[in-house]
C-alpha positions in Angstrom: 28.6 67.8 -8.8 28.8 64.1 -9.8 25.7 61.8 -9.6 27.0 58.5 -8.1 23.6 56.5 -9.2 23.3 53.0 -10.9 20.0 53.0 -12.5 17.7 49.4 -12.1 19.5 48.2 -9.0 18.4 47.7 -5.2 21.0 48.6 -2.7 22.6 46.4 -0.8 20.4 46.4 2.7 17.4 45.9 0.7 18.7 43.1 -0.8 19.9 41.5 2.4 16.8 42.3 4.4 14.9 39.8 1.3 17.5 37.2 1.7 16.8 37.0 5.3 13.0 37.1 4.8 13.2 34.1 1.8 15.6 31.9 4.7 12.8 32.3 7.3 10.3 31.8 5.3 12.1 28.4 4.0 12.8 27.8 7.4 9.3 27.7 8.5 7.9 25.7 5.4 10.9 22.7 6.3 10.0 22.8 10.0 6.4 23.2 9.8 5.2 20.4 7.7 1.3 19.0 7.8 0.2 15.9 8.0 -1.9 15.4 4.8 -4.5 12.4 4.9 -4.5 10.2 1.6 -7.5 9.3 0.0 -10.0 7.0 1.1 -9.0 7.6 4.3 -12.3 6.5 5.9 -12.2 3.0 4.3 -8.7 2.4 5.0 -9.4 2.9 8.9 -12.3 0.7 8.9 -10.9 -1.5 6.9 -7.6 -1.8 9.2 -9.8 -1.8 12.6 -12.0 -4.7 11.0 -8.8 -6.9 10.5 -7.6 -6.2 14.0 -10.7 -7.5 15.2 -10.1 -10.6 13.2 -6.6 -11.1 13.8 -7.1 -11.0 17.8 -10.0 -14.0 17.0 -7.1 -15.7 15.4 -4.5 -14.7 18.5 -7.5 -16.4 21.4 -8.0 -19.2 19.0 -4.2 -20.2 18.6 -3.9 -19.6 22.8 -7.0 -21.6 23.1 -5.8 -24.5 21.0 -1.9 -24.3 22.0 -2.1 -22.6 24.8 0.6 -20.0 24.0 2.0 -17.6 21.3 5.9 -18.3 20.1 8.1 -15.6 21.2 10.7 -15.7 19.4 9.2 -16.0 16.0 5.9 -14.2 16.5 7.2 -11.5 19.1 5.0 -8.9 18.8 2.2 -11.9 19.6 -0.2 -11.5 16.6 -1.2 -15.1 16.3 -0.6 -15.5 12.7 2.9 -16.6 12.6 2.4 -20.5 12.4 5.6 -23.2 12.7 9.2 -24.1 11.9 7.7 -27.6 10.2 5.1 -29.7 10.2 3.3 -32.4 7.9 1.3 -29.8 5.6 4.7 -27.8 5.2 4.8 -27.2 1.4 8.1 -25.7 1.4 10.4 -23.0 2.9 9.2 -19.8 3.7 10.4 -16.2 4.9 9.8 -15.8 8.8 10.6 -11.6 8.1 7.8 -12.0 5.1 5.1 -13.9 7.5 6.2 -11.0 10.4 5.6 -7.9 8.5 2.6 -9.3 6.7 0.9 -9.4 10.3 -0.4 -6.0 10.2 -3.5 -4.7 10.3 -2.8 -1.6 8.3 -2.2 -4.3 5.0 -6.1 -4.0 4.5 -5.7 -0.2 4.1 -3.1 -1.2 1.1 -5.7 -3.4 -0.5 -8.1 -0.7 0.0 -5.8 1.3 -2.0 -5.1 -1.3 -4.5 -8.8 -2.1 -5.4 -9.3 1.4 -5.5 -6.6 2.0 -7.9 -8.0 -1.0 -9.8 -11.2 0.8 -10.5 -13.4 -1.5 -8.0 -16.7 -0.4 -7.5 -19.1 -1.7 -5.0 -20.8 -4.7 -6.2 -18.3 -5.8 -8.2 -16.9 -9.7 -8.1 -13.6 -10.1 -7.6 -11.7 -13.8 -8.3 -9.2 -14.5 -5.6 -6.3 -16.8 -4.8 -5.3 -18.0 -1.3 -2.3 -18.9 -0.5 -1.7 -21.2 3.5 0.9 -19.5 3.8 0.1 -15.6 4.1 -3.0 -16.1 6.3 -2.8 -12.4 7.0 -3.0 -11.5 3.7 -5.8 -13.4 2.9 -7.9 -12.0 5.7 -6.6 -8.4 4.5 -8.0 -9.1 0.9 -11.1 -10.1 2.7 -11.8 -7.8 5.1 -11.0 -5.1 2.1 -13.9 -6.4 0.2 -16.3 -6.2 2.9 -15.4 -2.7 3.8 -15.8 -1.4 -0.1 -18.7 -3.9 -0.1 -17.5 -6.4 -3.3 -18.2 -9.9 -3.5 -15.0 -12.0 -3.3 -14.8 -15.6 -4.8 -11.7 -16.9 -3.1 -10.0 -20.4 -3.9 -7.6 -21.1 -1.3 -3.9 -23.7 -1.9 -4.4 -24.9 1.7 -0.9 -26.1 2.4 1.6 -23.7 3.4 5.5 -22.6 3.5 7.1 -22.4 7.1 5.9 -19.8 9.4 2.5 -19.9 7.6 -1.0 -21.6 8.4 1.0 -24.6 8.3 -0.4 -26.1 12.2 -2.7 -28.8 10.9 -5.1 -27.8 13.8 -5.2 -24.3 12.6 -4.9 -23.9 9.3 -6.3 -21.3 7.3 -9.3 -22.8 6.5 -10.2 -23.2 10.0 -9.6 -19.4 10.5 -11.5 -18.4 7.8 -14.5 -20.4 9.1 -14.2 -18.9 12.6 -14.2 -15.7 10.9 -16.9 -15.9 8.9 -19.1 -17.6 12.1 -17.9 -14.5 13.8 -19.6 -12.4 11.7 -15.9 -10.8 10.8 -16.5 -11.3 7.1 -19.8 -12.6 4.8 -17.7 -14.9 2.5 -15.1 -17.3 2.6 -13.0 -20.4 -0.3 -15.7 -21.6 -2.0 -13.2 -24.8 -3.2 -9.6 -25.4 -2.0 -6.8 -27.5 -3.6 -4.0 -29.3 -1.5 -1.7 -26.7 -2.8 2.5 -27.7 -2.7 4.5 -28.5 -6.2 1.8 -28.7 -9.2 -1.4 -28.3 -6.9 -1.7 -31.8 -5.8 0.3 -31.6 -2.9 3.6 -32.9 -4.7 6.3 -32.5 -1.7 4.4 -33.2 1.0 4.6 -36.8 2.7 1.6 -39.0 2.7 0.7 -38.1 6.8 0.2 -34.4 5.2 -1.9 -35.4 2.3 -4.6 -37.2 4.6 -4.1 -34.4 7.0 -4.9 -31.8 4.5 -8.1 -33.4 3.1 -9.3 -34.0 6.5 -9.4 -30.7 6.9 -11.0 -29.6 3.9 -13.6 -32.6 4.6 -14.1 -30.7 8.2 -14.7 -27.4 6.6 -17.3 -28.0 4.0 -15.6 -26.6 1.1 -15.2 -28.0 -2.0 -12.0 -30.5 -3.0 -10.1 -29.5 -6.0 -8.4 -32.8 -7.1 -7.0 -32.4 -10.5 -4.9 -34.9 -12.1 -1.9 -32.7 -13.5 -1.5 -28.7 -12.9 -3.2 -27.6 -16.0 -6.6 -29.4 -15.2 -6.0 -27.3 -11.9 -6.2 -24.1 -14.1 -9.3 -25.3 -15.9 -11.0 -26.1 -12.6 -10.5 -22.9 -11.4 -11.3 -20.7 -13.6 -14.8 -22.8 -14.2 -15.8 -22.5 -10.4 -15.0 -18.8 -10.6 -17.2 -18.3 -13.7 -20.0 -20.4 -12.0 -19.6 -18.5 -8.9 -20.1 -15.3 -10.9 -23.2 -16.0 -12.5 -22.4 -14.9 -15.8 -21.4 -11.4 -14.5 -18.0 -10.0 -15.1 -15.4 -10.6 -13.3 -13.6 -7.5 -12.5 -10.4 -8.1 -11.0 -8.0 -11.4 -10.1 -6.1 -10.9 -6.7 -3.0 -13.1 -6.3 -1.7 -14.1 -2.4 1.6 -15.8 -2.8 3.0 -18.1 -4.7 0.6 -21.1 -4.9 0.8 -23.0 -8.4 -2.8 -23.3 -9.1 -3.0 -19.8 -9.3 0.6 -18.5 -10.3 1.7 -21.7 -12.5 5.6 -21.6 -12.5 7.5 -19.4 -10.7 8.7 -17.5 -13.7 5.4 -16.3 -14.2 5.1 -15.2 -10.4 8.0 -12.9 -10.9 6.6 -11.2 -14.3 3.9 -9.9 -12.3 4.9 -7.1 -10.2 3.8 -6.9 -6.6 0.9 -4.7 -5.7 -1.2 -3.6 -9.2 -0.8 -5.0 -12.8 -2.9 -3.5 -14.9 -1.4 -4.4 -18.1 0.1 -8.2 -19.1 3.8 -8.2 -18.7 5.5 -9.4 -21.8 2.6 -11.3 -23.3 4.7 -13.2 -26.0 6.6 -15.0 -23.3 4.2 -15.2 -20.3 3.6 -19.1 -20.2 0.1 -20.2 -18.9 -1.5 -20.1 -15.6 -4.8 -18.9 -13.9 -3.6 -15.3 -13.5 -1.6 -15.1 -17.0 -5.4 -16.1 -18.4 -7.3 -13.4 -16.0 -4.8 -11.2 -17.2 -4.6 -11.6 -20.9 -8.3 -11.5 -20.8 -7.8 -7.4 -19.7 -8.7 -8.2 -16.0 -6.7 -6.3 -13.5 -4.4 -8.1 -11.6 -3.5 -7.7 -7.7 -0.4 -9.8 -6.9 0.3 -9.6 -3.5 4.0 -10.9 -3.4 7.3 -9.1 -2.3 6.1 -8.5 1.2 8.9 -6.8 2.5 8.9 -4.1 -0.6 4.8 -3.8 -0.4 5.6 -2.5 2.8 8.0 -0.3 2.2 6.3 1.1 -0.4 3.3 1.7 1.8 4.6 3.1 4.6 4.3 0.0 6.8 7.3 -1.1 8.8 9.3 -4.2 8.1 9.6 -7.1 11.1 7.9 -4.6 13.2 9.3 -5.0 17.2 5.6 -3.9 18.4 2.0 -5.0 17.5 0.8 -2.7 14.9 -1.8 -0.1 15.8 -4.8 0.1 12.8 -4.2 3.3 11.5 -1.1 3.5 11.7 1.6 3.9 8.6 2.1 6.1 5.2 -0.6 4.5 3.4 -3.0 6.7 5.7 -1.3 9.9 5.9 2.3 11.6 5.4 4.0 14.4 6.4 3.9 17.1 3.6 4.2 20.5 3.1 1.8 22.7 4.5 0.3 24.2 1.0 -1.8 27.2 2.5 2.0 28.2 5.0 3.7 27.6 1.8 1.6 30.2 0.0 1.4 32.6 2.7 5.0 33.1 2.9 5.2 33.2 -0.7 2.6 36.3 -1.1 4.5 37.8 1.6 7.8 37.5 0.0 6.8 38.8 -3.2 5.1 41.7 -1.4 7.5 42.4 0.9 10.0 42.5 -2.1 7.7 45.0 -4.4 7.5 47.5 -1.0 11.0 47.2 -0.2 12.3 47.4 -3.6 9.7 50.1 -4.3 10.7 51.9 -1.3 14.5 51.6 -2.4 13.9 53.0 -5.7 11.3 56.1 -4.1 14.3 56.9 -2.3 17.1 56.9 -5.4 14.7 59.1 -7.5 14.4 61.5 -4.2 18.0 61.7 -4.1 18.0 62.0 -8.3 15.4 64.9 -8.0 17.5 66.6 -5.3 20.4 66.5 -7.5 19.4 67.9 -10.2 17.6 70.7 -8.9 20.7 71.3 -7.3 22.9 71.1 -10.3 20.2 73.2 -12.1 20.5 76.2 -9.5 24.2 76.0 -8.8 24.4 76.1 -13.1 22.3 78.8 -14.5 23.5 82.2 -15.3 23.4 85.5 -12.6 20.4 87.5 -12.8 21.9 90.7 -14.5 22.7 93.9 -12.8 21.1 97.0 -12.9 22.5 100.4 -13.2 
């Protein structure tokens, strides 16, 4: 009798029945994702909730002083979005920047940044205001407070379109009605007039004695340098003095303001979000950050709204007021590692049983056969006489 065996092979149900195990199993690891919370979760809420508190200061201020929010360029009604023009309008500006930088959830990505910066609580921080991201500047703030760092902010007070360009609320003004409302402990310790080389180049003369009025009015210090370099100088001294000879651990960048950025070339070798190394050092020209950052201070250059966003899980032009909390930079939607490794032990047991039991019964059949081919084969017993 012929064996009809191939040795070392499962049969063909077996083999089917593990397919269709492995395809649910797939199945249920692609449909049943978890949402996995990213680190420094905690600080990130806080830290979001705390700038919604200040922003909706800002939003009864600006209703308070104009009596209204714009519609149709701040639609989600945040408060932040400033005018088209006015006399401290430094240049042109991005209204789909100024809309998806008025988010709460943008002191989470600081929170993320000065963490990945190495930030520490007590460290001091140098930063860079810019008039025109008002809502940046209050999530650079709020940030520090939350991971408890001490902040040294110089602030360019005039601003592009869309910015805190209204002369009767400009960012210095929030800032101070922050800081009286107990949203955040520190606020610009100096503040230029900001526009083309930091002395308010580009702006007309009704701008210029606007702008120091309003400095005058805040109590903060005047930085009136003769050329853009002398800017530079006076900046970095005041953040030294305000250091107190201890270190200064990190530089963070809001905008494009030439007292901190210098030329705009420089502005662009900087990559948004974290640089922790100096970009091409052998052509970056001088400004305040190229020095911070040839000195081996981490840089935070918050530019590129639109792809900080993006990056972060943050929408762009957002059609409704942003909830704190909400966005990729506090959780995603991953796979679900202990389903993932449950239906993996189970696939790889359920294919040792099966196969095992597929092979138990070949060797049955095997054993069968040749005890019948042994019986069927061996000689008569002889006969007796």
């Amino acid at each position: 009798m012929a064996l009809m065996w191939r040795p070392g092979r499962a049969s063909r149900g077996v083999l089917v029945l593990v397919a269709a195990i492995s395809i649910v199993g797939y199945l249920l690891v692609e449909q049943l994702p978890k949402q996995q919370r990213k680190k420094y979760y905690r600080e990130k809420r806080v830290a979001a909730k705390l700038m919604d508190a200040g922003m909706k200061l800002i939003h009864q201020k600006r209703l308070q002083i104009f009596g209204r929010i714009d519609p149709e360029h701040d639609p989600t009604g945040t408060g932040m979005i400033g005018s088209g023009l006015t006399p401290i309008t430094s240049k042109t500006g991005s209204i789909s920047a100024k809309q998806t930088s008025a988010n709460p959830n943008f002191a989470a990505v600081m929170i993320h940044l000065y963490k990945r910066a190495g930030l520490k609580e007590g460290d001091v921080v140098a930063m860079a205001f810019s008039g025109s991201f008002p809502s940046l500047n209050l999530a650079a703030l709020v940030a520090a407070e939350v991971l408890k760092i001490k902040p040294i902010p110089i602030t360019s007070l005039s601003a592009s379109r869309w910015g805190a360009n209204d002369p009767q609320l400009t960012w210095l003004d929030m800032e101070r009605l922050l800081f009286e409302k107990g949203i955040i402990h520190y606020r610009s310790v100096a503040a230029s007039l900001g526009g083309e080389t930091d002395q308010g180049r580009g702006i007309p003369p009704e701008g210029i004695r606007i702008l120091r009025e309003v400095i005058k009015r805040n109590g903060v210090e005047l930085i009136d340098p003769p050329s853009l370099e002398s800017s530079w100088d006076l900046r970095v001294n005041i953040y030294e003095e305000e250091a107190k000879e201890r270190a200064i651990a990190c530089y963070i960048n809001i905008g494009g303001g030439a007292g901190s950025v210098g030329t705009p070339l420089v502005k662009r070798m900087f990559k948004e979000g974290l640089n922790k190394s100096t970009p091409s050092p052998e052509k970056l020209r001088d400004s305040v950050m190229s020095r911070f950052s040839r000195a081996g201070v981490p840089v935070i250059n918050m530019i590129n709204v639109s792809r900080l966003a993006a990056r972060y899980g943050l929408p762009i032009e957002p059609e409704q007021r942003p909830e704190p909390g909400e966005g990729g930079i506090f959780a995603a939607m991953e796979y679900n590692i202990i389903l993932t490794w449950s239906i993996l032990i189970g696939l790889i047991s359920a294919i040792f049983i099966l196969l095992r039991m597929d092979f138990s019964h070949y060797f049955l059949r095997i054993r069968t056969n040749l005890k019948s081919n042994k019986l069927n084969s061996s000689p008569p017993p002889p006969q007796t006489k």
